[in-house]
C-alpha positions in Angstrom: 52.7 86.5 -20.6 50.2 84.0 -19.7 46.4 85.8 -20.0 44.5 86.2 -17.0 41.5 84.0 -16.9 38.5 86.8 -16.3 37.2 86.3 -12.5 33.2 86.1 -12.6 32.1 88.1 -10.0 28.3 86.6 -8.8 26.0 89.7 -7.3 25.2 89.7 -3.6 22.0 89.4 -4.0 21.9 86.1 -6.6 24.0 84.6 -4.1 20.8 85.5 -1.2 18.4 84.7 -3.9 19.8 81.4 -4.1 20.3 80.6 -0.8 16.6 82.0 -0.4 15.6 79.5 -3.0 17.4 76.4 -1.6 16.2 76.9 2.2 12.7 77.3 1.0 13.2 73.9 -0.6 14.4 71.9 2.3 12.3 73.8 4.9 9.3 74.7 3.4 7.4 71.3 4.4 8.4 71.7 8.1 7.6 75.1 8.3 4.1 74.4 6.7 3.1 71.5 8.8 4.6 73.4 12.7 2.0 76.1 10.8 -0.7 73.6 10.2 -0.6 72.8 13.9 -0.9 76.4 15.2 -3.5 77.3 12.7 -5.7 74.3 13.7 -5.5 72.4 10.4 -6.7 75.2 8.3 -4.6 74.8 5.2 -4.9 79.1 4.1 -3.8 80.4 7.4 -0.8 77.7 7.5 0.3 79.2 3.8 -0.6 82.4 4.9 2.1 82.0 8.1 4.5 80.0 5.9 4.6 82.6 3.5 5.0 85.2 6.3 7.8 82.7 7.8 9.9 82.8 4.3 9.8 86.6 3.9 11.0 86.9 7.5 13.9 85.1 7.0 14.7 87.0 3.2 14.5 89.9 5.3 17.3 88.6 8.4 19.0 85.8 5.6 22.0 88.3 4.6 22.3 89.1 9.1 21.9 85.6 9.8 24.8 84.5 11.7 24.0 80.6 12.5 23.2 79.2 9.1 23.8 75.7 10.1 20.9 76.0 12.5 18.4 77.6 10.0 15.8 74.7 11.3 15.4 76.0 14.6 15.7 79.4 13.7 12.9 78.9 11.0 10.8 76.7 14.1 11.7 79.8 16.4 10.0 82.4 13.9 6.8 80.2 12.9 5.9 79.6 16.7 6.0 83.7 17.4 4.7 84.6 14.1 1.6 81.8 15.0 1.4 83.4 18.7 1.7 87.2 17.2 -1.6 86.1 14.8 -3.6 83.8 17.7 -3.4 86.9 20.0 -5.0 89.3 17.1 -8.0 86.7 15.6 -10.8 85.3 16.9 -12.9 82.1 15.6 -10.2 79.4 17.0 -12.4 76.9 17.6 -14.2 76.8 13.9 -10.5 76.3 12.4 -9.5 73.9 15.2 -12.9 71.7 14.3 -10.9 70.8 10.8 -8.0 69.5 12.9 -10.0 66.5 14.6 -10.9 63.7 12.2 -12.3 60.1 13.7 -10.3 57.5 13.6 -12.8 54.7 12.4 -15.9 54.6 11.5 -18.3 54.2 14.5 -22.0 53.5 15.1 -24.0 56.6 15.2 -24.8 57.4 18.7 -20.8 56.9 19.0 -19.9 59.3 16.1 -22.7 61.8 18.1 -21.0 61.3 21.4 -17.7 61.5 20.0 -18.8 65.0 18.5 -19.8 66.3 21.2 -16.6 65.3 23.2 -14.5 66.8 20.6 -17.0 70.3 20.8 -16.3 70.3 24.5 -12.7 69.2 24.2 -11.9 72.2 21.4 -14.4 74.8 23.5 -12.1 74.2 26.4 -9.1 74.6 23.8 -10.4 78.0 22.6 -11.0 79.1 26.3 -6.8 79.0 26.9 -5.6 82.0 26.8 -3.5 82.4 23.3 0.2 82.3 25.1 -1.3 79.1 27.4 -2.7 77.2 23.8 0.7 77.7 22.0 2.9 76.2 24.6 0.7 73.6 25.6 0.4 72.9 21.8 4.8 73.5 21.4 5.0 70.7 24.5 1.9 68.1 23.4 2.1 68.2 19.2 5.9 69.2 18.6 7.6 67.6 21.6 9.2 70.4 23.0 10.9 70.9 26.4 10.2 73.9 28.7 13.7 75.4 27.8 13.5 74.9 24.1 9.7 76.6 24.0 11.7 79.6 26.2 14.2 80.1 23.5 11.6 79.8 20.7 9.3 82.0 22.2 11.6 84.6 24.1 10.2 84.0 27.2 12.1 82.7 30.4 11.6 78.7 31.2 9.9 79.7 34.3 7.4 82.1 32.8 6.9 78.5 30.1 6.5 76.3 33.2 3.9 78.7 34.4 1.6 79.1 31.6 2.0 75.2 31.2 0.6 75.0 34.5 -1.9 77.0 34.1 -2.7 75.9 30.6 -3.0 72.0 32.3 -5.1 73.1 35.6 -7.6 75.1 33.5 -7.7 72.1 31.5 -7.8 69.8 34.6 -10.8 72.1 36.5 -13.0 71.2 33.3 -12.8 67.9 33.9 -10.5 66.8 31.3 -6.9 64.5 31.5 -4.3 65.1 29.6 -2.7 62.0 28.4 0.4 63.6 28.2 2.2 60.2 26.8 0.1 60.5 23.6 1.6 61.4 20.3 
């Protein structure tokens, strides 16, 4: 009789706790800067959402049915989490003023023209309304389509096209362009 090698049974949640551990790894940075962008470059709300995104997804990892698309899944969770915490806060504009950095240095009267262009430029920002900001900020920073801000945001493409419209009129009424080519 040949002895039975002893099977080594690994708990449930080890296995979740590792799986935890490596997507945290890989997604961690992605999820921190898509955080960044919706928190206006301020570097404690984008850990604070991160942190928010991760125990989101230990809560849904062991009902997660699509593991191979954890990326968008993670992407689709940090935009609503960022849209859930716009709609409750107030003081956009102060953490949005961290976000804009010049690009050279300029002669004075440039760096005080190009401050008060950025003021009016983040002013009209803060005035979109919090659903208008995020997509406009989905389509212009993270190169979304309509239909892939509607499935991230569980809204309907036409309800997206909508508040894009909106979002670029508003923009458009207080004299601004948007160059909409720009990365």
């Amino acid at each position: 009789m040949v002895p039975q090698t002893p099977s080594i049974v690994v708990p449930a949640a080890e296995l979740q706790r590792v799986e935890l551990s490596e997507a945290f790894e890989r997604h961690r940075g992605d999820v921190y800067r898509w955080a960044m962008r919706y928190g206006a470059g301020d570097r404690a709300w984008a850990e604070d959402l991160t942190h928010d995104v991760f125990l989101k997804l230990h809560g849904h990892l062991s009902s997660l049915e699509a593991r191979a698309d954890l990326a968008g899944w993670l992407y689709t969770v940090t935009a609503r989490l960022a849209m859930t915490r716009r709609r409750n806060e107030r003081g956009w504009s102060a953490r949005l003023a961290a976000y804009f950095k010049p690009q050279r240095e300029a002669a004075l009267d440039e760096q005080v023209a190009a401050r008060q262009a950025t003021r009016s430029a983040m002013a009209q920002l803060a005035a979109l309304p919090d659903r208008e900001r995020v997509v406009l900020c989905m389509e212009l920073l993270d190169g979304k389509k309509q239909r892939d801000i509607a499935s991230a945001l569980g809204l309907s493409e036409g309800h997206v096209s909508k508040l894009l419209k909106r979002a670029r009129e508003r923009i458009r009424i207080a004299g601004w362009k948007l160059d909409e080519g720009a990365e």
